[in-house]
MDAnalysis code that builds the backbone (N, CA, C; Angstrom):
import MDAnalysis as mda
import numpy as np

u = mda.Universe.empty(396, n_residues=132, atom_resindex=np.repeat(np.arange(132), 3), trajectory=True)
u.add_TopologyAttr("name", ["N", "CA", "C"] * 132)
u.add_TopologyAttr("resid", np.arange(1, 133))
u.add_TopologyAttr("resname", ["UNK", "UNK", "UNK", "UNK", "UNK", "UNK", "UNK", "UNK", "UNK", "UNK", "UNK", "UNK", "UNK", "UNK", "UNK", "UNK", "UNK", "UNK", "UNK", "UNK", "UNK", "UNK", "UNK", "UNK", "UNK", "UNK", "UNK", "UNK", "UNK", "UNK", "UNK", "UNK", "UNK", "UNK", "UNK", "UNK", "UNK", "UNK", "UNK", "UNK", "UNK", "UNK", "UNK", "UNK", "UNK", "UNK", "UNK", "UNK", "UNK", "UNK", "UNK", "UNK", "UNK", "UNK", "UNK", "UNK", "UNK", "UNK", "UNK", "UNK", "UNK", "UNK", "UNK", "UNK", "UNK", "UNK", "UNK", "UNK", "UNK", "UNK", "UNK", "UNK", "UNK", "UNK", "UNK", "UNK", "UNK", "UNK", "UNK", "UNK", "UNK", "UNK", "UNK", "UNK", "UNK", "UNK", "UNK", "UNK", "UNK", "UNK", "UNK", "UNK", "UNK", "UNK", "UNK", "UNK", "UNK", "UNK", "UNK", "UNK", "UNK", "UNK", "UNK", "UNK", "UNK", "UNK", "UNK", "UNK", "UNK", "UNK", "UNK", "UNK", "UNK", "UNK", "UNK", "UNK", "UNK", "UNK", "UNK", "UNK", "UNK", "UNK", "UNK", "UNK", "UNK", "UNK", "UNK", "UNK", "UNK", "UNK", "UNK", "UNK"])
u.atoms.positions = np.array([
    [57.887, 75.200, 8.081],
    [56.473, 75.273, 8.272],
    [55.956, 73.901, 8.706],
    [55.116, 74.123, 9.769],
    [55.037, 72.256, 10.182],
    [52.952, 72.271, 10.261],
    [52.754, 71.483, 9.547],
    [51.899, 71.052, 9.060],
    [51.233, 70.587, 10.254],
    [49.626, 70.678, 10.563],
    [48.652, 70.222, 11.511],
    [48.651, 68.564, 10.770],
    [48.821, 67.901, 12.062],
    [48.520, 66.532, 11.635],
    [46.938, 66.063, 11.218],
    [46.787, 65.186, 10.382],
    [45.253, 64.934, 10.024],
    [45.136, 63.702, 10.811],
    [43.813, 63.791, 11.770],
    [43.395, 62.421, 12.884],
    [42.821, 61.719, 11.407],
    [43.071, 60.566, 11.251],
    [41.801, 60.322, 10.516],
    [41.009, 58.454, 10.926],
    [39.572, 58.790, 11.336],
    [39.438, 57.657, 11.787],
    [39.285, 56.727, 10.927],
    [39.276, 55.633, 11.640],
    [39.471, 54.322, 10.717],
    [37.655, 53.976, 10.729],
    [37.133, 53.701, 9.329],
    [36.286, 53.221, 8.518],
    [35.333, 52.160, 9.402],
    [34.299, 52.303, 9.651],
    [33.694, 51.304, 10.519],
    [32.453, 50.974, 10.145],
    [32.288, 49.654, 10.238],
    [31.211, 48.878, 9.312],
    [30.146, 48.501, 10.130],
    [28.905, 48.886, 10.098],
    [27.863, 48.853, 10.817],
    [27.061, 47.730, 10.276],
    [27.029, 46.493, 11.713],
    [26.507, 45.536, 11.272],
    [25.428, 45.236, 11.818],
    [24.985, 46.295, 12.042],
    [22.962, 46.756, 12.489],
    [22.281, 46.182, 10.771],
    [22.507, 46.596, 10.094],
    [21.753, 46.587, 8.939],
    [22.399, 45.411, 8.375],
    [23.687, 44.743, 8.321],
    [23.464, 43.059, 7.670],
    [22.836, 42.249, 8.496],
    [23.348, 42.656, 9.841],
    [22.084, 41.732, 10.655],
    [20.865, 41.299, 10.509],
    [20.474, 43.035, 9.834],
    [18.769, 42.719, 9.766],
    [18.630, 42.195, 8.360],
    [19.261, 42.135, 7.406],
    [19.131, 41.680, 6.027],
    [18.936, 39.982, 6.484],
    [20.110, 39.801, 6.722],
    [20.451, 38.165, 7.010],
    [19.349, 37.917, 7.985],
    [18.914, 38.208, 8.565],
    [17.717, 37.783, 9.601],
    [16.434, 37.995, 8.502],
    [16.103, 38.583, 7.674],
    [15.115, 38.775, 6.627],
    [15.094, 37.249, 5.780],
    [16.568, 37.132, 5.302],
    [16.897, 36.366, 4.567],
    [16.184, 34.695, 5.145],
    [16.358, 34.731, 6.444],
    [16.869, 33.721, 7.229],
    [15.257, 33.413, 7.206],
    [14.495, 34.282, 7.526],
    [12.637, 34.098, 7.185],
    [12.129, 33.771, 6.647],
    [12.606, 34.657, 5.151],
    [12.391, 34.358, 4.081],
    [12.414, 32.766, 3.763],
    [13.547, 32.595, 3.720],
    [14.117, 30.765, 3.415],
    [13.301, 29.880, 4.586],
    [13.231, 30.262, 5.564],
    [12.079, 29.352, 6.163],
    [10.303, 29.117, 6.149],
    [10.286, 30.446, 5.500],
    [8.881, 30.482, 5.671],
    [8.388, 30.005, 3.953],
    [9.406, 29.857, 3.224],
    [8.994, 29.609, 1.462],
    [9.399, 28.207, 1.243],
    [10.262, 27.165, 2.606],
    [10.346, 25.926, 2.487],
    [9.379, 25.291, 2.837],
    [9.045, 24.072, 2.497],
    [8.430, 22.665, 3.050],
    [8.852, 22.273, 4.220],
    [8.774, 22.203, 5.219],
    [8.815, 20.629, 5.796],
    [7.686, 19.687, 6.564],
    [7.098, 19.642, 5.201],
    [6.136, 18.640, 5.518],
    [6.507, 17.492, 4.811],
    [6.486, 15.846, 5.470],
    [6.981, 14.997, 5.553],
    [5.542, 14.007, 5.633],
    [4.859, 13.286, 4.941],
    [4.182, 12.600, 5.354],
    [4.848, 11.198, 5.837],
    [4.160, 10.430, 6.817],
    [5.258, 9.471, 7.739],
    [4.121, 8.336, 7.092],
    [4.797, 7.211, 7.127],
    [3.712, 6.129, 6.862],
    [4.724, 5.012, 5.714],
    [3.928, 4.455, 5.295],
    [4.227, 3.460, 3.399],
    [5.827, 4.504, 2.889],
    [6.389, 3.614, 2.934],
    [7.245, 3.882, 1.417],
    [7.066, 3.379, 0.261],
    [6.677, 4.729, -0.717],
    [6.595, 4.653, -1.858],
    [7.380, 5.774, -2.530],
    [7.631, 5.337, -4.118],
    [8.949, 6.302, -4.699],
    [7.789, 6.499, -5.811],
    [7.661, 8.429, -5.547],
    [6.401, 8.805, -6.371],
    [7.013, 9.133, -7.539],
    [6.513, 9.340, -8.451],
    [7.129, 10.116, -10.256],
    [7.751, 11.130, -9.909],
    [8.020, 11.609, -11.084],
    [9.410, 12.982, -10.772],
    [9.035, 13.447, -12.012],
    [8.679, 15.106, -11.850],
    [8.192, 15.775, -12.664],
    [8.475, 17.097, -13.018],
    [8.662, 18.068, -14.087],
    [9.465, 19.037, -14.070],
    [9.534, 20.229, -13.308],
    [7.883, 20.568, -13.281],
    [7.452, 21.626, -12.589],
    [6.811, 21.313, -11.591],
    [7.334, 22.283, -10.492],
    [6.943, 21.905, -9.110],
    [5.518, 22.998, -8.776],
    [4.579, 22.161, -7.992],
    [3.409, 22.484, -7.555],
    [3.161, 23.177, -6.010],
    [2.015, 23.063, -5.355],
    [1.714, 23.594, -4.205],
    [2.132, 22.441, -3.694],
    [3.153, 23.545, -2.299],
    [3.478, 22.568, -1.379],
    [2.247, 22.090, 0.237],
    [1.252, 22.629, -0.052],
    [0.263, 22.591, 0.775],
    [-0.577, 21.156, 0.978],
    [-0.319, 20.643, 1.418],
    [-1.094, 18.996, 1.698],
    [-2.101, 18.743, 2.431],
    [-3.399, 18.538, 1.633],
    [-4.571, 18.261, 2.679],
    [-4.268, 16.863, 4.138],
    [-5.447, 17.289, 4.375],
    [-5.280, 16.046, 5.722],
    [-5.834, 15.200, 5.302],
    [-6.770, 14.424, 3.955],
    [-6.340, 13.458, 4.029],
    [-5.449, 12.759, 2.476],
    [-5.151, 11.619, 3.267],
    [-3.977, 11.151, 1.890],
    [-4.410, 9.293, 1.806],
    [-4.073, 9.187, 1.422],
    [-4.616, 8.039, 0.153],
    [-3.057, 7.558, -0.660],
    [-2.769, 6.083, -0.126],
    [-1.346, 5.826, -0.763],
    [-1.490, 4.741, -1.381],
    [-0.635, 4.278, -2.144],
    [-1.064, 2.974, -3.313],
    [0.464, 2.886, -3.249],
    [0.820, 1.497, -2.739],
    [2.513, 0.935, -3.130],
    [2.636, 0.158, -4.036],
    [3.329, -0.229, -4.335],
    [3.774, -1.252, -5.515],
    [3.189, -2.037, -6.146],
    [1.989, -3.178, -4.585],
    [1.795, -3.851, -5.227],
    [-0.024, -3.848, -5.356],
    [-0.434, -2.279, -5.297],
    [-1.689, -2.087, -5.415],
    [-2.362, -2.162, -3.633],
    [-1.401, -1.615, -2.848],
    [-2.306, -1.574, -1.619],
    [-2.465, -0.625, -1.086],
    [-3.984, -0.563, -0.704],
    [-4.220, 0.639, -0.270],
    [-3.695, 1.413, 1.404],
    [-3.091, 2.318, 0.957],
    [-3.212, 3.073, 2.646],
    [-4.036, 4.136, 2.612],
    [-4.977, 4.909, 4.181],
    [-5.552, 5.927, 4.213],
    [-4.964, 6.318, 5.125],
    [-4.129, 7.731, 5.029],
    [-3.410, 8.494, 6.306],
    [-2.689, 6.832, 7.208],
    [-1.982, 6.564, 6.369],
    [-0.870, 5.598, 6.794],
    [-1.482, 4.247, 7.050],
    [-2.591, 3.996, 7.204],
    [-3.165, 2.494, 8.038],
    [-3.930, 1.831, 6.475],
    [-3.535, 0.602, 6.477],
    [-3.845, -0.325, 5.153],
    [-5.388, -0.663, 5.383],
    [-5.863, -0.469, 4.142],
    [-7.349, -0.445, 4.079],
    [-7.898, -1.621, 2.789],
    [-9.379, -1.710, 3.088],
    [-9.297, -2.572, 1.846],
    [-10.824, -1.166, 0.709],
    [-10.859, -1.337, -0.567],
    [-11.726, -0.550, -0.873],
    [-13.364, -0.115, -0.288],
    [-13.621, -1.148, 0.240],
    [-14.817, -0.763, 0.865],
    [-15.221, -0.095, 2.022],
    [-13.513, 0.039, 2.968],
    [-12.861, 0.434, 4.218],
    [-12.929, 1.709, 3.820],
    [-12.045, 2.200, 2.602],
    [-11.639, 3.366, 2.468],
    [-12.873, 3.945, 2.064],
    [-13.807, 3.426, 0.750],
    [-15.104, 3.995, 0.639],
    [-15.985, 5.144, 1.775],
    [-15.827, 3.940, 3.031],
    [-16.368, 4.223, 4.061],
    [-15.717, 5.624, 5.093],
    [-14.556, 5.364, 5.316],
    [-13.713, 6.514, 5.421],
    [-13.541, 7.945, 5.149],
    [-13.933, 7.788, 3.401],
    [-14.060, 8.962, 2.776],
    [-15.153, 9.717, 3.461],
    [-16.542, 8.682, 3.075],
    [-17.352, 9.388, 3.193],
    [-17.693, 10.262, 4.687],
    [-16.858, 9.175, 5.840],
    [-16.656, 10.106, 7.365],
    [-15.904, 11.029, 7.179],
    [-15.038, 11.402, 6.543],
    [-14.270, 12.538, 5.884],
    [-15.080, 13.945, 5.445],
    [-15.447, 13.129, 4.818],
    [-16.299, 14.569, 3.651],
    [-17.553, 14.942, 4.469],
    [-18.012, 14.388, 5.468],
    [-19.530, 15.118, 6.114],
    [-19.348, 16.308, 6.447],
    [-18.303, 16.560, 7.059],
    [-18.482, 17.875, 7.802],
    [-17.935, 18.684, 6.213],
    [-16.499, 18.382, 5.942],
    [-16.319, 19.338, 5.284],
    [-16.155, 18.400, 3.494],
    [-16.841, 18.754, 2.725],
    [-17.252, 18.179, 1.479],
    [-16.019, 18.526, 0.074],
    [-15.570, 19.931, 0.854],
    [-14.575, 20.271, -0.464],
    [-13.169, 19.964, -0.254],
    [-12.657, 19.399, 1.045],
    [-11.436, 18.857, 1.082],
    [-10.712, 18.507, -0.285],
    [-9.864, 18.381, -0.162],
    [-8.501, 17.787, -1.117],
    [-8.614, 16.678, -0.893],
    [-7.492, 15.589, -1.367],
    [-7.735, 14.901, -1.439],
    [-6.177, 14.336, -2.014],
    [-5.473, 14.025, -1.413],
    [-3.951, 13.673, -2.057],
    [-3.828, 12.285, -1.682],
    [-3.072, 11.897, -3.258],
    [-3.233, 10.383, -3.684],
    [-1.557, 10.312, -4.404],
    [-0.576, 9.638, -3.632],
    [0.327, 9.184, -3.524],
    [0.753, 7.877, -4.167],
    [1.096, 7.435, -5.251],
    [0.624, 6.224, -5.667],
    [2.979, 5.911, -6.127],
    [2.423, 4.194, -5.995],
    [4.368, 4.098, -6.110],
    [4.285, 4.418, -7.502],
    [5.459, 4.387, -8.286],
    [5.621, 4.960, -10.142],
    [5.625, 3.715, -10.573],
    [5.334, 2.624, -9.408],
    [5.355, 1.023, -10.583],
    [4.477, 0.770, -10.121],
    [3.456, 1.503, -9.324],
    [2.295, 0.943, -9.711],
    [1.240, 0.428, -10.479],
    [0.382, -0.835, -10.585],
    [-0.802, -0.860, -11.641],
    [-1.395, 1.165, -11.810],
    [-1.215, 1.204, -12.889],
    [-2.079, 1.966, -13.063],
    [-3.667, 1.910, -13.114],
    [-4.414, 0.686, -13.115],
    [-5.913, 0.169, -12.659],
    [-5.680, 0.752, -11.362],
    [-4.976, -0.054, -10.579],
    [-5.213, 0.579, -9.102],
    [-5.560, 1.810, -8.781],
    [-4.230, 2.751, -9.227],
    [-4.575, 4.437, -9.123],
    [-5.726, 4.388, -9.415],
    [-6.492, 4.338, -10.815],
    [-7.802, 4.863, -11.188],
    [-8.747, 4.319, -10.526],
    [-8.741, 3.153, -9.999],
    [-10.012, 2.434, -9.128],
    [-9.548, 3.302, -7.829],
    [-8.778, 3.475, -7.115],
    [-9.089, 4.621, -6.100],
    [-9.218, 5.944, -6.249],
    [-9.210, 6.455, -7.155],
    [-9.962, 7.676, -7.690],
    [-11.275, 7.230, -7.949],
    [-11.508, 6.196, -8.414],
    [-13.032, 5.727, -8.916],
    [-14.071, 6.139, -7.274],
    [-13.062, 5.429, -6.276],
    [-13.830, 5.170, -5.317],
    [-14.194, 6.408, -4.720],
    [-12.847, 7.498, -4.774],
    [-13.201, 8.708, -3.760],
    [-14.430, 8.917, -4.601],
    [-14.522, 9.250, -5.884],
    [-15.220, 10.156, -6.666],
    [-16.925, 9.769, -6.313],
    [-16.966, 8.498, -5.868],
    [-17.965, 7.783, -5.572],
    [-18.410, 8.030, -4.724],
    [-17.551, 8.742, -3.270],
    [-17.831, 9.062, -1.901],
    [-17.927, 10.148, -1.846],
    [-17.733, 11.339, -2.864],
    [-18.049, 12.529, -3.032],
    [-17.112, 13.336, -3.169],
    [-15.721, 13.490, -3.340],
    [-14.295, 13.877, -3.455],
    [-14.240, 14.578, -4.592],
    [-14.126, 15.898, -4.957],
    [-14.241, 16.434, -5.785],
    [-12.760, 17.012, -6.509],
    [-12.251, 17.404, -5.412],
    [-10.258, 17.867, -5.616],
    [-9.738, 16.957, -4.836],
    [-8.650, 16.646, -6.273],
    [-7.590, 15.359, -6.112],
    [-6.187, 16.348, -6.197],
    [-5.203, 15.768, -5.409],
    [-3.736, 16.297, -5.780],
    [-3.326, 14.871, -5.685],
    [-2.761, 15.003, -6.838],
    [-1.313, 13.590, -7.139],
    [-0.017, 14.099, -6.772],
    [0.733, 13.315, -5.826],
    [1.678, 13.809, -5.080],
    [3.031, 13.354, -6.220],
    [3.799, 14.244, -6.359],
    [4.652, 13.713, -7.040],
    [6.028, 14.365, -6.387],
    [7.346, 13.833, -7.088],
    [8.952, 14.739, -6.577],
    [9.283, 14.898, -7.783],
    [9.789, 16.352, -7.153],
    [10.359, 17.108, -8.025],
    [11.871, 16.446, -8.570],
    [12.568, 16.279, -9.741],
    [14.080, 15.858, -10.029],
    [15.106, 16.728, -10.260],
])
């Protein structure tokens, strides 16, 4: 008695659908990263446990080491930046306000440039810090 042979095809892996996973994936991971980089002063900010909004106003406010001020990268002196702010805030009043300060900095310093925005009308502050 002779037996019908069985064709049997070989198993085939459809890579329509990892494609589209890994291309999801690939979105995903770009669109939930940072890369925002502010360019300017080096300063080495605190390191803190929990990480915050990665969203950074336009303007920024930096304090290095040895208590000097930068506004959006260019060295200012307090009465500069005073002035600054307040061309800042006319049009739009509720801006942010991110303040970058080195971790050996005077701490006077930090607070006298908070003193000052608060003076020019600056209502939301973000302290920029890295995550460890």
């Amino acid at each position: 008695m002779k037996f019908p042979k069985k064709y049997r095809s070989k198993p085939k892996i459809l890579l329509t659908s990892l494609i589209d996973i890994v291309f999801l994936l690939l979105v995903f991971f770009l669109l939930t990263s940072s890369f925002v980089d502010q360019q300017g002063v080096s300063i080495t900010v605190p390191e803190v446990e929990i990480e915050g909004t990665d969203l950074l106003p336009e303007i920024a406010i930096s304090i290095d080491e040895q208590g000097i001020i930068y506004f959006n990268g260019e060295m200012v002196n307090e009465e500069t930046l005073l002035n600054l702010l307040k061309i800042q805030l006319k049009d739009s009043p509720n801006q942010h306000v991110a303040i970058r300060a080195d971790r050996h900095a005077l701490y006077n310093s930090i607070v006298r440039v908070i003193d000052i925005a608060k003076s020019a009308g600056v209502k939301n502050f973000l302290l920029i810090t890295e995550r460890h």
